[in-house]
C-alpha positions, 0 to 999 in steps of 0.5 A: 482478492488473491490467495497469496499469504501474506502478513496481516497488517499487509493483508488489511492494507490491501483490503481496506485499499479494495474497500476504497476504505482510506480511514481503515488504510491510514489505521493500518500504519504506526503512529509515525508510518509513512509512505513513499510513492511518486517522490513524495514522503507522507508521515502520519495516518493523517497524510497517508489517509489524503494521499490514499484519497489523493492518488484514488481521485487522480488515478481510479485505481484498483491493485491486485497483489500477486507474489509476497516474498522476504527481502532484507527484513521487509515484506516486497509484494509485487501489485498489478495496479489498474487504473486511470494512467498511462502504461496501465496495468503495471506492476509495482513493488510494495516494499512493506516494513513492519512494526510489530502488528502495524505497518511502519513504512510503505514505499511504491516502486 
């Protein structure tokens, strides 16, 4: 996948997100994680499960994390994302915050 560190709740997400694995990705998430992507908040590993499934029917997408950096008290990995929209590839921002070995919060920008 890539060589950069990074985290392991980070470094999970980003294999099960390869694996097309949704139920190992929402399993990546605290009990009350959330994801902020497209305006939209998803709470609980039951909405982020289906929102993963959701974007991956949409947008047929792969992401390649690049960079990891530390950015007030949250872990901001710069993906390149393919996939099935326009402008693709592109280059977002995963601003990642950890709750101890889980990821509490997960906002795409």
């Amino acid at each position: 996948m890539t060589s950069i560190k990074l985290p392991k709740p980070i470094a999970r997400y980003f294999a099960a997100d390869k694996d097309r694995d949704a139920g190992a990705l929402a399993r990546c998430f605290a009990p009350d994680g959330l994801v902020y992507d497209e305006g939209q908040t998803f709470t609980g590993a039951k909405a982020i499960e289906q929102w993963n499934r959701d974007a991956r029917a949409k947008y047929h997408h792969s992401v390649v994390p690049l960079s990891a950096t530390e950015r007030d008290g949250a872990i901001v990995v710069v993906g390149r994302v393919t996939g099935d929209f326009p402008g693709s590839p592109v280059d977002l921002q995963h601003v990642f915050r950890l709750d101890g070995e889980k990821i509490a919060s997960l906002e795409i920008r």
